[in-house]
DRENVO-281532 format. One line per 3 residues: number of its first residue (from 1); their letters; for each residue x, y, z of N, C-alpha, C. Coordinates in pm, whole numbers, plus 32768, in hexadecimal, padded with zeros to 4 digits. Layout:
// residues N
NUM) a) X,Y,Z,X,Y,Z,X,Y,Z ~ ...
***
This chain:
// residues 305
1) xxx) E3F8,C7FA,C658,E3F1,C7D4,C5CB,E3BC,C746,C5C0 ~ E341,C721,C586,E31C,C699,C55F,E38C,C64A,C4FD ~ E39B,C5C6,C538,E3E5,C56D,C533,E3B0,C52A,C47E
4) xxx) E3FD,C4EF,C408,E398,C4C4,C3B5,E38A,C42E,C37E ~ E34D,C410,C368,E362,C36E,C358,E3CF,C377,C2DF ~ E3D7,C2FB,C2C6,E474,C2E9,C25F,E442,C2FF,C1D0
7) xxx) E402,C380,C1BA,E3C6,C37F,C131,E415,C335,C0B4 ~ E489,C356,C0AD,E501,C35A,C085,E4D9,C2D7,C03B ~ E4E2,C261,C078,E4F9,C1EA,C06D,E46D,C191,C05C
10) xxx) E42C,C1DA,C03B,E3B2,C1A4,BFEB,E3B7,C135,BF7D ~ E385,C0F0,BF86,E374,C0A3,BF16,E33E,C0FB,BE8F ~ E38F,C0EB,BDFE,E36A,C108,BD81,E2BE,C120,BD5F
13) xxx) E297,C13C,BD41,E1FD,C112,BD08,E20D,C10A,BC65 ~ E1A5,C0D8,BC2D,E1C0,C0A7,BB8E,E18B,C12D,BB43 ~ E14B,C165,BB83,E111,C1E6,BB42,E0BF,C223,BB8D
16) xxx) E113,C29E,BBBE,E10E,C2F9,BC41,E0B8,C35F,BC06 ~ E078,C362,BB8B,E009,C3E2,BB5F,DF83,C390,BB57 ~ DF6F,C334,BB86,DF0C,C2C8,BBAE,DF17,C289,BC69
19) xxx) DF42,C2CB,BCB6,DF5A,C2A0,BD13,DED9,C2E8,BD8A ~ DEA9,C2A0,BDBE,DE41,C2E2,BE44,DEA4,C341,BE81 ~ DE3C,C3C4,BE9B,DE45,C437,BEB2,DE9C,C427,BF4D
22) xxx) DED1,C44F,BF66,DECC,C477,BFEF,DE90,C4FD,C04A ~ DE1F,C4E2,C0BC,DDB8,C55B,C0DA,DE33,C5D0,C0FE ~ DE0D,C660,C0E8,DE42,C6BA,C0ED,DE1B,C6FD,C167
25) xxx) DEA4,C6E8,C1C1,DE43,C72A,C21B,DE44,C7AE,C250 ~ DE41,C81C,C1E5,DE14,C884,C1EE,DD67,C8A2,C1D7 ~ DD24,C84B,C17B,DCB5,C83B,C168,DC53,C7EA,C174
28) xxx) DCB9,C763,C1C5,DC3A,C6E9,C1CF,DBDD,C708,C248 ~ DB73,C6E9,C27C,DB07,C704,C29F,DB36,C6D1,C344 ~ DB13,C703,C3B7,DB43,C6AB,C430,DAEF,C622,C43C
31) xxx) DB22,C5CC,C47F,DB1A,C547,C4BA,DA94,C552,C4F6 ~ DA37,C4E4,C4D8,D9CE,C4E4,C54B,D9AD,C4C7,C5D0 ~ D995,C54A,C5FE,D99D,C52F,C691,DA20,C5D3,C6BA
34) xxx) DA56,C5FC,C65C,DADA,C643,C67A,DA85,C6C7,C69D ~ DAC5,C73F,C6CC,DAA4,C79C,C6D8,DA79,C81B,C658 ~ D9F0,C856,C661,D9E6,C87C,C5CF,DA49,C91A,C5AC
37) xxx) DA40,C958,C549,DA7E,C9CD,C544,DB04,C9B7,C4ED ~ DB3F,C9E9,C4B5,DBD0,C9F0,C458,DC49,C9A2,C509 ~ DCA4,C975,C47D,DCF0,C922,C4D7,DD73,C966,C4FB
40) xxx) DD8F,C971,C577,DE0E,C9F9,C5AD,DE65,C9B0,C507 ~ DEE3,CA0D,C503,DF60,CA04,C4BC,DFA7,C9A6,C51E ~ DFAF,C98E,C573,E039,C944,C5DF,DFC7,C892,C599
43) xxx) DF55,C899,C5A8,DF0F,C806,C5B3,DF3C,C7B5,C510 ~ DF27,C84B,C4B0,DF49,C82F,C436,DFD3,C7E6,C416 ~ E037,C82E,C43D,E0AC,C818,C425,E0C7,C79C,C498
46) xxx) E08B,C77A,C4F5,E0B6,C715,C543,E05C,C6AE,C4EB ~ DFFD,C6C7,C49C,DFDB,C62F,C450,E008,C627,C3C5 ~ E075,C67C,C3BC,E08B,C6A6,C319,E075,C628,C29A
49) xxx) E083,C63A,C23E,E079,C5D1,C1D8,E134,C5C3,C199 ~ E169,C563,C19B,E1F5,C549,C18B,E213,C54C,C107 ~ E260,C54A,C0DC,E2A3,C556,C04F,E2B0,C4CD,C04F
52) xxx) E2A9,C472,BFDF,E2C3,C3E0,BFCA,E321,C3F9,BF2C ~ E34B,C3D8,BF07,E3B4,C3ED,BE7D,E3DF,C34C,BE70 ~ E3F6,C2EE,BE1C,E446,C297,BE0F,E4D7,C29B,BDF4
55) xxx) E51E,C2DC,BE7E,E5A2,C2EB,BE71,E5EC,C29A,BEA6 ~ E600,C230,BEBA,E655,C1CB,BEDF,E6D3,C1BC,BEB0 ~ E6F7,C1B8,BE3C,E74F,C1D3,BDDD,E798,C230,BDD4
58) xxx) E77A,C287,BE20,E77E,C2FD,BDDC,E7B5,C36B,BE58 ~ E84F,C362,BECC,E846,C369,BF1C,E81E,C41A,BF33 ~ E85F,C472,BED3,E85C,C4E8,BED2,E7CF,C515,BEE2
61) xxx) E755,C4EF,BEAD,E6DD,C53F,BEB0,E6BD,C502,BF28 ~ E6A3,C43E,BF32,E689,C425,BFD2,E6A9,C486,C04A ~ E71A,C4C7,C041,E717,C509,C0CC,E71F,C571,C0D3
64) xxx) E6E9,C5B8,BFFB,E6C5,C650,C01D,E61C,C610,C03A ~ E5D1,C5B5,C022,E545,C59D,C063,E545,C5B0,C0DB ~ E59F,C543,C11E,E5A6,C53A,C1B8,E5B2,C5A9,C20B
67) xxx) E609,C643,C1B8,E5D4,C6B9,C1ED,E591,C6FF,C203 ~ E553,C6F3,C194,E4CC,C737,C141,E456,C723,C1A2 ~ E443,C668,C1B1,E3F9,C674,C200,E3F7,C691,C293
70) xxx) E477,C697,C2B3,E486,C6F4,C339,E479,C747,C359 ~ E46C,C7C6,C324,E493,C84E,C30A,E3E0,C8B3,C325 ~ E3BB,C8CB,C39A,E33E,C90A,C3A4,E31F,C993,C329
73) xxx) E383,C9C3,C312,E38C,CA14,C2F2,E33B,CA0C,C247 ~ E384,C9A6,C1F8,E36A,C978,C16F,E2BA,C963,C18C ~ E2B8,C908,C1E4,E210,C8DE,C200,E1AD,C964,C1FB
76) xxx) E1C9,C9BF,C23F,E19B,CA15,C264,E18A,CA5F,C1C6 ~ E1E1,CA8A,C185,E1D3,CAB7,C11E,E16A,CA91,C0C8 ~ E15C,C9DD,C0B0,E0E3,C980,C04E,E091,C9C8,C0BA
79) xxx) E067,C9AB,C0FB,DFF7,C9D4,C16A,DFB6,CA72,C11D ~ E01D,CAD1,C11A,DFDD,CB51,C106,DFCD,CB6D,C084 ~ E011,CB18,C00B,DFF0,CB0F,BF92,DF6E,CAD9,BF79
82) xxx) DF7F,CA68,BFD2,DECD,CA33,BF92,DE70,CA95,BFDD ~ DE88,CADC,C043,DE12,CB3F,C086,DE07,CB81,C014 ~ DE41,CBBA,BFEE,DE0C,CC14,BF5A,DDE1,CBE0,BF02
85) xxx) DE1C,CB66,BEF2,DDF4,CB31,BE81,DD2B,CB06,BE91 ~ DD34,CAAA,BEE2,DCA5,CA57,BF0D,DC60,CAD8,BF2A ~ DC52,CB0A,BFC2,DC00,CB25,C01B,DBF0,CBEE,BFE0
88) xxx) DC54,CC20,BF97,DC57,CCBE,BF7C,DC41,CCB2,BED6 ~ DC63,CC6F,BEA3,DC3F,CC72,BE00,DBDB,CC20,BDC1 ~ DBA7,CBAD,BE1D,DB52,CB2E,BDF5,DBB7,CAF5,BDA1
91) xxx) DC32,CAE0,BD83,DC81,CA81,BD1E,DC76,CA04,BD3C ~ DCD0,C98E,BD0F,DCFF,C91A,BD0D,DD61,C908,BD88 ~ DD7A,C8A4,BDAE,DDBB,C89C,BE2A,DE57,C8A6,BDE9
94) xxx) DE99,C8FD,BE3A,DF17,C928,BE35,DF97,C906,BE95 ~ DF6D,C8CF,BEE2,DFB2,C8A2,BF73,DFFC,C82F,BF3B ~ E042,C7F7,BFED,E07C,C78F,BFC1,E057,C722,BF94
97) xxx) DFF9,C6F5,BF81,DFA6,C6A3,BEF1,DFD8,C6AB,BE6C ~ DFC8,C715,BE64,DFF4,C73F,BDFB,E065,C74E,BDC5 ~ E0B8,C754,BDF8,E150,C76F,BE15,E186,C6D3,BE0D
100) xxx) E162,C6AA,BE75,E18F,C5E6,BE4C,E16B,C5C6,BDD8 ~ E0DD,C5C5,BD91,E0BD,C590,BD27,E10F,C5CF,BC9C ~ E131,C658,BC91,E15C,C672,BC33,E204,C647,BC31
103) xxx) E246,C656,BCBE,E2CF,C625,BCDD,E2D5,C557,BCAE ~ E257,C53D,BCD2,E292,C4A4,BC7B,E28E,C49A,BC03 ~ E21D,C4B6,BBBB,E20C,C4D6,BB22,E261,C509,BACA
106) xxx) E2C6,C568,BB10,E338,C589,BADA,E3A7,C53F,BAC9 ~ E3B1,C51E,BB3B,E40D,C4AA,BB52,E3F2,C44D,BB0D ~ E363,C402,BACF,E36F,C38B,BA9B,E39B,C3D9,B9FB
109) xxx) E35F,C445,B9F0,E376,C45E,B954,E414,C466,B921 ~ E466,C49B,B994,E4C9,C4C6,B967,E53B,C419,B971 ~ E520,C3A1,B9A2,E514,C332,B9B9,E515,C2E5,B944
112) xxx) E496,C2EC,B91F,E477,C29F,B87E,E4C8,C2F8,B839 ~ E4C8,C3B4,B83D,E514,C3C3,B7B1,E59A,C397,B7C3 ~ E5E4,C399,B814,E675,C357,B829,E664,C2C3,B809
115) xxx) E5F8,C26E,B7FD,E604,C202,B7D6,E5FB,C1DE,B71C ~ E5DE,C27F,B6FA,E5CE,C274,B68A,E62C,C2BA,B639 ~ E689,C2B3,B686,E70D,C332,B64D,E714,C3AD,B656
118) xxx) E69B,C3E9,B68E,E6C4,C48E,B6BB,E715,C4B9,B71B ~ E780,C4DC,B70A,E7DF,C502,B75F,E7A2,C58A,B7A9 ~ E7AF,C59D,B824,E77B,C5FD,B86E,E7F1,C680,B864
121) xxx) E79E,C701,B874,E801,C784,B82D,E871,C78F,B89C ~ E86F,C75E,B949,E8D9,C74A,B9A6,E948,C6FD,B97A ~ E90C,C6A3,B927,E9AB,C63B,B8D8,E9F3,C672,B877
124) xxx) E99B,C69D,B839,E9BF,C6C5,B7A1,EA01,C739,B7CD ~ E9DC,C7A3,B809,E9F7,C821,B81A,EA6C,C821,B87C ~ EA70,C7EE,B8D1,EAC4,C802,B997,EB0A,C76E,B97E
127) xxx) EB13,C735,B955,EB3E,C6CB,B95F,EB0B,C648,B9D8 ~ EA91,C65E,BA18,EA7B,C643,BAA6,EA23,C5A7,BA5A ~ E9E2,C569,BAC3,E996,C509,BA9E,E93A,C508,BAAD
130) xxx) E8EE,C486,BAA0,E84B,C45B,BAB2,E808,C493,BAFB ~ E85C,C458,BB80,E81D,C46B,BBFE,E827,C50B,BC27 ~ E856,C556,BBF4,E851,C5EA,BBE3,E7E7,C61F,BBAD
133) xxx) E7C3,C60F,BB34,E76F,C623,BAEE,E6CF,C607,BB42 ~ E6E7,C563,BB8A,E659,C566,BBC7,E630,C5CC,BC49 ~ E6D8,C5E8,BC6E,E68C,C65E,BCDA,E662,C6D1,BCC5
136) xxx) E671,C6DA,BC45,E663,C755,BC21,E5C9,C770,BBE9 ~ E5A1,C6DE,BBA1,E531,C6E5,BB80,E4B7,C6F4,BBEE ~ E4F3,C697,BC68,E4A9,C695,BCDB,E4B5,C703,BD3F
139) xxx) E506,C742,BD37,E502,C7DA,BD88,E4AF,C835,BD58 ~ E4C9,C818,BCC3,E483,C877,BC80,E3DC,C86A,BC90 ~ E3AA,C812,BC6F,E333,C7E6,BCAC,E2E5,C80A,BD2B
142) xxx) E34A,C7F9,BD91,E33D,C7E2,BE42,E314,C8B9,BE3B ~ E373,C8EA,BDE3,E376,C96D,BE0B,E34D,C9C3,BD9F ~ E2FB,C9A5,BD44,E2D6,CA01,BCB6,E25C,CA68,BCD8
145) xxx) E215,CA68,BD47,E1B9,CA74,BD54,E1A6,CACB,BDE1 ~ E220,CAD2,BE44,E239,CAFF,BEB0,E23F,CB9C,BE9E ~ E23A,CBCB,BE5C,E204,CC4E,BE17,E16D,CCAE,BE18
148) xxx) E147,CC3B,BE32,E085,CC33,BE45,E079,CC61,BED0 ~ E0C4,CC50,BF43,E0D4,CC4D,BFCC,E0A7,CCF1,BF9D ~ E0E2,CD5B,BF50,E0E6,CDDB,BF54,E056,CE0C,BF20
151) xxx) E035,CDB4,BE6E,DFD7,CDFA,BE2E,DFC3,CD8F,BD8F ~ DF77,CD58,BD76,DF74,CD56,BD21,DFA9,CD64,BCA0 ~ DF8B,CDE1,BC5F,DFDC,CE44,BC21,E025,CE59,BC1E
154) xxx) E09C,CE35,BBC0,E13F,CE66,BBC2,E190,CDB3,BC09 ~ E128,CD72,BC57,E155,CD09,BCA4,E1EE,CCC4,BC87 ~ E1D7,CCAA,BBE6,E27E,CC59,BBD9,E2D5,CCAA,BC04
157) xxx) E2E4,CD2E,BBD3,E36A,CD9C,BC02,E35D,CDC6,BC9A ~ E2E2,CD8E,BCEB,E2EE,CDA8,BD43,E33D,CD38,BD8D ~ E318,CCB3,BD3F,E345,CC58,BD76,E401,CC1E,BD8B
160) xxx) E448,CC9F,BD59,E4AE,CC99,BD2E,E4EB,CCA4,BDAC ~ E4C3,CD4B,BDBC,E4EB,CD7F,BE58,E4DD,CD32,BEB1 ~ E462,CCC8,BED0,E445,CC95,BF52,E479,CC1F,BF60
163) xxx) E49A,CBCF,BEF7,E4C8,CB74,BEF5,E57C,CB81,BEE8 ~ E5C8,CBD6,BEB1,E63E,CBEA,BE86,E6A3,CBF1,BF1A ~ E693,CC03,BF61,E6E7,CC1A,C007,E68F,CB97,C03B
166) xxx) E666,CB53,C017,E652,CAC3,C058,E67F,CA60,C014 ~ E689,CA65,BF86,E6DA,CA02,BF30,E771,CA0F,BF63 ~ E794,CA99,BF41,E829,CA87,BF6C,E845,CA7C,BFC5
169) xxx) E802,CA72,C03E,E82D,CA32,C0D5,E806,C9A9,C0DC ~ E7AB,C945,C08C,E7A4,C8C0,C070,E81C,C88B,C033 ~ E817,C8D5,BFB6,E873,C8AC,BF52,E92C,C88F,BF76
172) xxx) E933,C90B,BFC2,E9AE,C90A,BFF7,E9E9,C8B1,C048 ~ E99A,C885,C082,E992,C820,C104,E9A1,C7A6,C0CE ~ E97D,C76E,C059,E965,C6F1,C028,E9D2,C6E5,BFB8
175) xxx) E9F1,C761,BF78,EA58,C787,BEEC,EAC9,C798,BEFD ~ EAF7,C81D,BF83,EB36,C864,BF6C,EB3A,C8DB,BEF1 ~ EB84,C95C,BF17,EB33,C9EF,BEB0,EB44,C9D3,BE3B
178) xxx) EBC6,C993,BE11,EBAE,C9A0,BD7A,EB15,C93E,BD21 ~ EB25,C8BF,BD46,EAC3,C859,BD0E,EA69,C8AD,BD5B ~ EA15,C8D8,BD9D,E9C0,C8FD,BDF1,E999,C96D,BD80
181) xxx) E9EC,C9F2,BD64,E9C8,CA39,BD10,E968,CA0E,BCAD ~ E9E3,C9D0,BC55,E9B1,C9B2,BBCB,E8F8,C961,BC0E ~ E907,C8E9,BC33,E891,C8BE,BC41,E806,C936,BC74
184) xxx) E81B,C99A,BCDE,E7F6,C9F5,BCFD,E7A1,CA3D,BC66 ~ E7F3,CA50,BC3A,E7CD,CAD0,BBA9,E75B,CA87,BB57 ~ E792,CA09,BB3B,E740,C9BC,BB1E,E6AC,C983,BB3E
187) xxx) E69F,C958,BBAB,E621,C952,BBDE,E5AC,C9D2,BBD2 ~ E639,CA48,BBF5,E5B9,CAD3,BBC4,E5B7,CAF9,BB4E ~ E5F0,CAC6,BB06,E5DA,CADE,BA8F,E54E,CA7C,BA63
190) xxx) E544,CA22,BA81,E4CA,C9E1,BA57,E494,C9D2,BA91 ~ E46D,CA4B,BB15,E3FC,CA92,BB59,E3C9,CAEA,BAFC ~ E422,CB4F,BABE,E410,CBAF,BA79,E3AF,CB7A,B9D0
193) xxx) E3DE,CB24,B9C8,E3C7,CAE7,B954,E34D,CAC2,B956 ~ E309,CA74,B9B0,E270,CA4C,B9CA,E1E9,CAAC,B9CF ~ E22C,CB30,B991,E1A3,CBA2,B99F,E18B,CB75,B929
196) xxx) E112,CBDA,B8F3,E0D1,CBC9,B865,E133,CC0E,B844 ~ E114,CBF7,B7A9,E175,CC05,B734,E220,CC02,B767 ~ E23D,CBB0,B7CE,E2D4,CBAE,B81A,E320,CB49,B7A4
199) xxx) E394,CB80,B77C,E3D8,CB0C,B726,E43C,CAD6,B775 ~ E452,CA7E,B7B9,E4D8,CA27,B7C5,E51E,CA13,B771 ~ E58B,CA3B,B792,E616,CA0A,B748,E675,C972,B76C
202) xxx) E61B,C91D,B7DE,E674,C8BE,B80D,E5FA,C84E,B7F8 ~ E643,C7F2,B7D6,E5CF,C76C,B7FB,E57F,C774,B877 ~ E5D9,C79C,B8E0,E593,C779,B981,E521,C7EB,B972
205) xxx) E532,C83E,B92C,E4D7,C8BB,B938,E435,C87D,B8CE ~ E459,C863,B87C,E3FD,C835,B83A,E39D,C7A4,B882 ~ E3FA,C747,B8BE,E3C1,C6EB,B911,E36F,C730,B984
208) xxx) E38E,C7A1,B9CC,E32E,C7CF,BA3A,E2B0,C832,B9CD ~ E2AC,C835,B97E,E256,C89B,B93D,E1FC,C833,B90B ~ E206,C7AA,B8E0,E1A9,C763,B8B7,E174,C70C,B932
211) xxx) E1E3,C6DF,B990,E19E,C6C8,BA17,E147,C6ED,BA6A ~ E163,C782,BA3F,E111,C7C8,BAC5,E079,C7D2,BA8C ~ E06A,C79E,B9EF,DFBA,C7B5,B99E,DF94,C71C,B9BA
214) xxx) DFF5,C6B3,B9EB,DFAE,C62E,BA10,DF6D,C619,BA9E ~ DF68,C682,BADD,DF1A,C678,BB68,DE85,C676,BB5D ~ DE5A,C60E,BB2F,DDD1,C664,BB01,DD56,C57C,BAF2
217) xxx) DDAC,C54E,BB0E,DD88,C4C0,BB40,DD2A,C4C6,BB9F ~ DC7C,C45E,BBBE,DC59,C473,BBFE,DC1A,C4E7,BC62 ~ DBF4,C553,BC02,DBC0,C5CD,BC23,DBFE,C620,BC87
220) xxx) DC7E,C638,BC62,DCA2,C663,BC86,DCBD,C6E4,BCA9 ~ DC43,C703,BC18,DC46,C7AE,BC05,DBB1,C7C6,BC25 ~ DB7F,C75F,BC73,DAD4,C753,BC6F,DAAF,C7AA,BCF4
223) xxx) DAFB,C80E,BD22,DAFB,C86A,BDAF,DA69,C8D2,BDA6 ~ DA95,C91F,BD0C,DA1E,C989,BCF9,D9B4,C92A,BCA0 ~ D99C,C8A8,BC83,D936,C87F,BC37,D8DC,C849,BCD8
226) xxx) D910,C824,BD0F,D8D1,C7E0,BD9A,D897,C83F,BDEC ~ D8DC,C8B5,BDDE,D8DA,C942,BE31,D832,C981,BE08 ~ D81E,C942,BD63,D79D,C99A,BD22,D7CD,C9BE,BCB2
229) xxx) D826,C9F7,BC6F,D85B,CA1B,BBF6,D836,C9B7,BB84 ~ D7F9,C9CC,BB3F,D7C7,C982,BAC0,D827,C9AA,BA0C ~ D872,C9FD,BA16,D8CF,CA18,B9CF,D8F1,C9A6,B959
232) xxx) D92B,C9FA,B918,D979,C974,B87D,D9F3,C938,B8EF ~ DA2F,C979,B943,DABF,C98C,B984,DA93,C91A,B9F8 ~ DA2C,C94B,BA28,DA2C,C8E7,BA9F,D9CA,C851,BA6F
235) xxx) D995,C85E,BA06,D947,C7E8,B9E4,D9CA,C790,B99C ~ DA0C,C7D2,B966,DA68,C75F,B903,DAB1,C739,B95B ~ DB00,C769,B9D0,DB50,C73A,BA3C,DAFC,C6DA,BA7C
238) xxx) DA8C,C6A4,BA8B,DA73,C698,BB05,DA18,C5EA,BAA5 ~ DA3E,C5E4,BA05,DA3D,C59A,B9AF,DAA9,C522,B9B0 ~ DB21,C54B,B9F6,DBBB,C510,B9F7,DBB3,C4B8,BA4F
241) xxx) DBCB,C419,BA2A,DBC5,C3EE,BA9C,DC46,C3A3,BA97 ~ DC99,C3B1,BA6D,DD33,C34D,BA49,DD8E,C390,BA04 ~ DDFC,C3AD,BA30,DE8B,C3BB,B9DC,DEAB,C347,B9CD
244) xxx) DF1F,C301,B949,DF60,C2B1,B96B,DFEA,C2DF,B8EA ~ E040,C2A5,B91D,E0C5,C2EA,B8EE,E11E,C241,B8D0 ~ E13C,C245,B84D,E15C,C1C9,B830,E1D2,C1DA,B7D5
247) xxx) E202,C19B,B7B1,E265,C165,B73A,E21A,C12F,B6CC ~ E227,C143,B66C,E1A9,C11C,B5DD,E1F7,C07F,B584 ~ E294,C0A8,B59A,E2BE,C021,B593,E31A,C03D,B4E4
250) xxx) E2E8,C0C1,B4BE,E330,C102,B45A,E379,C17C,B458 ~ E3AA,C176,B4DD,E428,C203,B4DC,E3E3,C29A,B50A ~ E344,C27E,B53C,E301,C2ED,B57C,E2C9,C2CF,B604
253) xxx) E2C8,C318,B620,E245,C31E,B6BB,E19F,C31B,B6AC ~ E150,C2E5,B6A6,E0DE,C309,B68A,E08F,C33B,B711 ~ E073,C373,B738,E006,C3DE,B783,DF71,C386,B753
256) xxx) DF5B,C340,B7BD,DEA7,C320,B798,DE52,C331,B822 ~ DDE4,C385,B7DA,DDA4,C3F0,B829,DCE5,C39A,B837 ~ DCF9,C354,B8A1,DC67,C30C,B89D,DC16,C37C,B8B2
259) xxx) DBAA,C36B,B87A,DB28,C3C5,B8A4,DA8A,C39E,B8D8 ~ DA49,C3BA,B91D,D995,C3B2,B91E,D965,C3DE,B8D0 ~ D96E,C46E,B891,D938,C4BB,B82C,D986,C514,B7DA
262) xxx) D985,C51B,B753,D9BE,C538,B6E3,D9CA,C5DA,B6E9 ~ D9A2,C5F9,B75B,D9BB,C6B1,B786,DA33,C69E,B7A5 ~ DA87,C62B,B7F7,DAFA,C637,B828,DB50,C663,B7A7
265) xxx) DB3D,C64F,B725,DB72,C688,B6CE,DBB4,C719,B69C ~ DB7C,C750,B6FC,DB71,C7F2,B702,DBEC,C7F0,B761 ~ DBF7,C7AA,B7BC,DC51,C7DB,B838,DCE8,C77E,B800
268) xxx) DCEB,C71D,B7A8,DD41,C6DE,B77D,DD81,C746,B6E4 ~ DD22,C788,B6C8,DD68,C7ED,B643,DD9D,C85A,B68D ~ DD48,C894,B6F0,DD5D,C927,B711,DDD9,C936,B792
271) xxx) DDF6,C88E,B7FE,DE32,C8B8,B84A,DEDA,C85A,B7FA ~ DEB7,C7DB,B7DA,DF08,C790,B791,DF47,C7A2,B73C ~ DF0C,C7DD,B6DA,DF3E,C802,B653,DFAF,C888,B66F
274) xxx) DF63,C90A,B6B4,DFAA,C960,B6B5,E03E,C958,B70D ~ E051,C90A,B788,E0B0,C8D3,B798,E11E,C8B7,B75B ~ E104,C863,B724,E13D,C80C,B6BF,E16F,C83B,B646
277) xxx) E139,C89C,B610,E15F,C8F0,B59B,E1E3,C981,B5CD ~ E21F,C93F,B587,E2A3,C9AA,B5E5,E2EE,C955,B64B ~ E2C8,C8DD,B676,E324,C8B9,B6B8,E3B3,C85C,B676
280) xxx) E3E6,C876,B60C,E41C,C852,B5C7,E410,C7A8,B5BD ~ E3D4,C767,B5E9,E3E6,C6D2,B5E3,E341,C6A2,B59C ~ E33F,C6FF,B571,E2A3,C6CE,B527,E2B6,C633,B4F0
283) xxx) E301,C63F,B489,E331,C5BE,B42F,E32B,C539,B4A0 ~ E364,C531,B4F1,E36A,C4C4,B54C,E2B5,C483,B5AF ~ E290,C4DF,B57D,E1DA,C4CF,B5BD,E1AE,C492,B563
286) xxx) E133,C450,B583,E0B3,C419,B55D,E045,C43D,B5A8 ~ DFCD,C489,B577,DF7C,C49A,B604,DEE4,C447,B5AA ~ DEA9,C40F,B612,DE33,C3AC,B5E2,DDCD,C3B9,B63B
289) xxx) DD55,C41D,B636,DCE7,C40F,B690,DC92,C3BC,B670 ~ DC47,C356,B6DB,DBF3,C310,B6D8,DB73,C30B,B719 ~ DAF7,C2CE,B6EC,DA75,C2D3,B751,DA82,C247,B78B
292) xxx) DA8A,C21F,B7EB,DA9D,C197,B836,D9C2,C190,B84A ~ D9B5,C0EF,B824,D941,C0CA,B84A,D8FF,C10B,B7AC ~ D873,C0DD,B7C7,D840,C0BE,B756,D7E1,C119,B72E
295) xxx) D7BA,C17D,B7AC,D746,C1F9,B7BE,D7B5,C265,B7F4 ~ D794,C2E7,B7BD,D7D6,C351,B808,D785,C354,B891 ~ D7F7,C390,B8CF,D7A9,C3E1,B967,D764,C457,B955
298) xxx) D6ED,C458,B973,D686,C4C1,B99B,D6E1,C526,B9F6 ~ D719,C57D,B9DE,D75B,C606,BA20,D6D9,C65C,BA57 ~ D6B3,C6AE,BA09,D66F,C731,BA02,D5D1,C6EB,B9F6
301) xxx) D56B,C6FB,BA69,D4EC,C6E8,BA4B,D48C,C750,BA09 ~ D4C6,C7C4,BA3F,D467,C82C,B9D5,D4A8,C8CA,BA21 ~ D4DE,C917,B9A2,D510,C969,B993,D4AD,C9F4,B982
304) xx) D4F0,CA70,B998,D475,CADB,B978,D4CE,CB47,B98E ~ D4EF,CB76,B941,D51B,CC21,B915,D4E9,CC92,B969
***
């Protein structure tokens, strides 16, 4: 079993939906000079990409991270989600990239709204706390998507099964059954919640449903526009060059969405908006797209039907 650095204990970042990517290495390209051909599974997982979370504070999720990133098994799963995802569907990267980025974004959202008086549905409801609530947001994240390992299609409910006998053997370990439960139900519940038209019933559920549409910083969805795809889908993604996730300084969050070209508009209504609508915390958003610089970017040189 690979050993993992102290993800855990990372230093904070100021805004983790603006943060450099970390390479994925299910899909980054080999080293020059390395041997050519797809890279075994043992090389993969021996260079894996670590979970980083700003949990310091926070001892309960620190050392469900510190498992997480131990655990070949979890790795392996991002690994075969993004194979479907990237390399069998042409999608957006789905791996553990993806998985970190949407697991901090959550975390910061659900962060500011507690700074703004939203009590999280673990307090209100279970009587439990903060730091409950963030594991829940961040599990939920780490594992919404581990469903994809199977198919696409159906993915969140798939993601229930595959993930559900690994939460409660985390959970238990760190909780004990009862707290373990409750937190348990929870996290899949706002797995479940993150499909289209999915309604959450809990804050944490609604925080991973608008999180998981902020992955999209720095072209992130720019896989099938680079690939050749000239699309509305892959041109407006591949338009995005900045999340940033702020406090507005009047009792909301504002969401500001830098852009190159005013196509990114399309991917900010169609992936942003729908998110967001149904996730019961609409009221608490601000979303603000922008063109940074003074000329759009030239995307598309010439198109043809």
């Amino acid at each position: 079993m690979t050993k993992p650095r102290d993800a855990a204990t990372e230093p904070p970042q100021p805004d983790a939906a603006t943060e450099p990517r970390l390479p994925d290495a299910a899909t980054e390209p080999p080293a020059p000079g390395a041997a050519s051909g797809p890279r075994t599974l043992a090389e993969r997982i021996e260079d894996r990409v670590f979970i980083r979370i700003p949990a310091r504070h926070n001892p309960p999720l620190a050392e469900l991270i510190e498992r997480i990133n131990a655990e070949d098994e979890i790795y392996a799963l991002w690994l075969a989600q993004n194979t479907n995802a990237v390399h069998r569907l042409d999608m957006s990267d789905h791996g553990p990239v993806h998985v970190q980025i949407v697991a901090n974004s959550a975390l910061r959202l659900l962060r500011l709204l507690s700074s703004e008086g939203v009590s999280p549905s673990v307090v209100t409801d279970h009587g439990l706390v903060v730091d409950d609530a963030e594991v829940v947001v961040v599990l939920a994240a780490l594992f919404h998507d581990v469903g994809m390992s199977i198919h696409r299609e159906g993915h969140e409910a798939y993601s229930l099964f595959v993930a559900q006998p690994i939460l409660e053997r985390l959970l238990g370990e760190v909780y004990g059954r009862a707290v373990g439960t409750i937190v348990r139900s929870e996290i899949l519940h706002a797995i479940i919640s993150h499909r289209s038209g999915g309604r959450p019933l809990t804050v944490e559920g609604g925080i991973l449903r608008i999180a998981d549409a902020l992955d999209m910083a720095h072209g992130r969805s720019r896989i099938p526009f680079e690939a050749g795809s000239t699309s509305i889908h892959s041109v407006s993604a591949a338009a995005i060059e900045a999340v940033h996730i702020e406090p507005d300084g009047e009792g909301h969050i504002k969401i500001r969405v830098e852009m190159s070209n005013s196509a990114g508009v399309f991917q900010v209504d169609e992936l942003l908006r729908k998110k967001m609508k149904g996730s019961g915390l609409e009221q608490h958003f601000q979303v603000e797209a922008v063109i940074e610089g003074e000329a759009e970017k030239r995307l598309v040189q010439h198109f043809r039907l």
